[in-house]
C-alpha positions as CSV (number, residue, x, y, z in Angstrom):
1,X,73.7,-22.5,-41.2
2,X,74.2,-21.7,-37.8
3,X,71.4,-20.4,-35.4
4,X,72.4,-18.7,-32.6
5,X,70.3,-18.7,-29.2
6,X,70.0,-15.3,-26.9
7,X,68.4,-16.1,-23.3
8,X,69.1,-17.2,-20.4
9,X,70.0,-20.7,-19.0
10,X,68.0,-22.6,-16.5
11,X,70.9,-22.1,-14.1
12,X,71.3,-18.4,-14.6
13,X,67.4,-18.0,-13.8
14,X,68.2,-20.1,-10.4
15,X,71.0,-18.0,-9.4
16,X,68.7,-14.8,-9.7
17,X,65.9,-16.6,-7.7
18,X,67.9,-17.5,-5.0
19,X,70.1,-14.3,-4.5
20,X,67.0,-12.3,-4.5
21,X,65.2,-14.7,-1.8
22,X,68.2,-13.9,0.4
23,X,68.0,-10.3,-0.2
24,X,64.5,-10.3,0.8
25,X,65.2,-12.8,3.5
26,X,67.5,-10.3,4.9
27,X,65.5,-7.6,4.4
28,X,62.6,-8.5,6.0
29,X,64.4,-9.6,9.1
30,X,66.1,-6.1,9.2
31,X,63.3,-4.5,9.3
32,X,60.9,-6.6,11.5
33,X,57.5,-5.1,10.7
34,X,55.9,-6.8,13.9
35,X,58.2,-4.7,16.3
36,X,57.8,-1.5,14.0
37,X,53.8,-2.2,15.0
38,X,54.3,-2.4,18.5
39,X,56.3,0.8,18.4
40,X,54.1,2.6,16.6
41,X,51.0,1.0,19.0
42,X,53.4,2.0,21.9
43,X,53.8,5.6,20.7
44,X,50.0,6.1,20.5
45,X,49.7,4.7,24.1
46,X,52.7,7.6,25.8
47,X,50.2,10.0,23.3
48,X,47.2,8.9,25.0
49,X,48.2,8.9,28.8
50,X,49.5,12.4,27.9
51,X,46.0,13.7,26.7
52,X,44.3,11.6,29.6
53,X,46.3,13.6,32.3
54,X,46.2,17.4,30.3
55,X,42.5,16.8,30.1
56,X,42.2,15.5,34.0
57,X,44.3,18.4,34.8
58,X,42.5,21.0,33.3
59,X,39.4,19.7,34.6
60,X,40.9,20.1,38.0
61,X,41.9,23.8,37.4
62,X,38.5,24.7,36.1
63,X,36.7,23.2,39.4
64,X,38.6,24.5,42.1
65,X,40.8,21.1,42.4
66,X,37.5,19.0,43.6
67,X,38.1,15.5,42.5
68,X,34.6,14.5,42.5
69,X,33.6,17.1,40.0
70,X,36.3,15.2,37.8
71,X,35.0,11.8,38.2
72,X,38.0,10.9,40.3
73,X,38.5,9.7,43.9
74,X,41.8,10.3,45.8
75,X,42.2,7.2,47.7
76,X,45.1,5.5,45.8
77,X,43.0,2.8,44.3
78,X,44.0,1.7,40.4
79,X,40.6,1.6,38.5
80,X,40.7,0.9,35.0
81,X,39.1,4.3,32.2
82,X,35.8,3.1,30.9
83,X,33.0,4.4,29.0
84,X,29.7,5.3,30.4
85,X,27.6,2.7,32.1
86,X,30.2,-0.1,32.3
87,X,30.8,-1.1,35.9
88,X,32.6,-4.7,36.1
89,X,35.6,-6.9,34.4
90,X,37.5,-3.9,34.9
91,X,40.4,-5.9,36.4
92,X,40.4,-8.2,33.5
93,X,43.3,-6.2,31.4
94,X,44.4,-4.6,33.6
95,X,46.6,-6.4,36.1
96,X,47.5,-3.3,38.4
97,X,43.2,-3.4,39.1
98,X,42.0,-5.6,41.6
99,X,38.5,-5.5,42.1
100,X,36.3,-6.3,39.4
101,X,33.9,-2.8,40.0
102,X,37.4,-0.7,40.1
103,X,36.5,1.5,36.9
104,X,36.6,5.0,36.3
105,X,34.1,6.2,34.2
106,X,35.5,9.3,33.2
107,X,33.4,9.8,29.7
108,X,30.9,11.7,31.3
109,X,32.9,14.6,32.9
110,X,35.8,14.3,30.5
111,X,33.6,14.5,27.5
112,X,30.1,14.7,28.0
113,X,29.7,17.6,30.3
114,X,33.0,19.7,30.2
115,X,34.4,18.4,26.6
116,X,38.1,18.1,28.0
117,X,38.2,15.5,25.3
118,X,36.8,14.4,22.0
119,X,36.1,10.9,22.8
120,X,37.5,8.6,25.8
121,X,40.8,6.9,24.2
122,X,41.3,3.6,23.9
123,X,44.1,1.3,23.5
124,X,45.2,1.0,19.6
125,X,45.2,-3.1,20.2
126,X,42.1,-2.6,21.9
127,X,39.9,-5.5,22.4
128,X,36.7,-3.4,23.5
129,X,35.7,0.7,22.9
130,X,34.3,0.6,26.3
131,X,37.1,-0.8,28.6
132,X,40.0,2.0,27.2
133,X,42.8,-0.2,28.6
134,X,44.1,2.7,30.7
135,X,44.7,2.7,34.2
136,X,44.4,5.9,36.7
137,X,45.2,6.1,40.4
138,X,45.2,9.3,42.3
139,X,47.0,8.8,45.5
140,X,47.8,11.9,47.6
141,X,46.8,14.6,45.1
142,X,49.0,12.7,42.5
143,X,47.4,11.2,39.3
144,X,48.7,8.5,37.9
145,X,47.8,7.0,34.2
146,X,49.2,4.2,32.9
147,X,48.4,2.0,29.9
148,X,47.5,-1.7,30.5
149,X,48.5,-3.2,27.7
150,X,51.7,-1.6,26.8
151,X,54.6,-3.7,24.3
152,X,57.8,-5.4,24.3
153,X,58.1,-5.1,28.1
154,X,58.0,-0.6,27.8
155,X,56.1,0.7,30.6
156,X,53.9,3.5,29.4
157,X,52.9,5.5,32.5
158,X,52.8,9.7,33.5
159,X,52.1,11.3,36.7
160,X,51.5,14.8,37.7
């Protein structure tokens, strides 16, 4: 009487191990899931400098172009966007701020008092809601936002 066996063999269970390691071996490096992060983190930045300078702007139409009434001051010093009440380490992620009291609180007129914005954005890495990691310089009747802590060596920065 002869028996006959249906399955696989050790070796043939192997070989399907190891060609699908590779696969996902490959894969995985193709599609590099910590640089797909950092662009997506990136993106949200260039979103959030945009909405930072339409809001700024608008504010400045509304008031006549007075600074002041914005919560900004033209004299070309970088100062980090923070939240109400925060007054110092302002230059610690930021590199372009010097001082330690550069900051821009911004929440009050931006959000508070004229509602130009929802909330005060902050960076999607963020490592506090009350420093937003952007910077803002208005030099010359130009303002400047950048993001601090921007990816892969992009610089995310607008100006009008």
């Amino acid at each position: 009487m002869s028996r006959i066996k249906r399955g696989f063999t050790l070796i043939e269970i192997l070989l399907v191990v190891a060609i699908l390691s590779i696969l996902l071996v490959v894969v995985f490096a193709a599609l590099n899931p910590a640089t797909r992060l950092a662009d997506t983190r990136n993106a949200r930045r260039w979103n959030d400098v945009n909405q930072y300078l339409t809001a700024i702007h608008e504010c400045l139409v509304d008031n006549g172009g007075t600074y002041a009434t914005c919560g900004l001051t033209n004299d070309g010093t970088v100062r980090e966007i923070v939240n109400t009440g925060i007054a110092t380490a302002c230059n610690a992620v930021c590199t372009g701020v010097l001082a330690t009291g550069d900051c821009a609180d911004l929440e009050t007129e931006l959000v508070t008092n004229q509602a130009y914005l929802g909330s005060i954005p902050t960076d999607p890495g963020g490592v506090t809601t009350d420093h937003s990691e952007y910077s803002i310089r208005v030099n010359n009747g130009i303002v400047t936002i950048a993001s601090c802590s921007a990816e892969g060596g992009e610089t995310i920065s607008v100006a009008r």
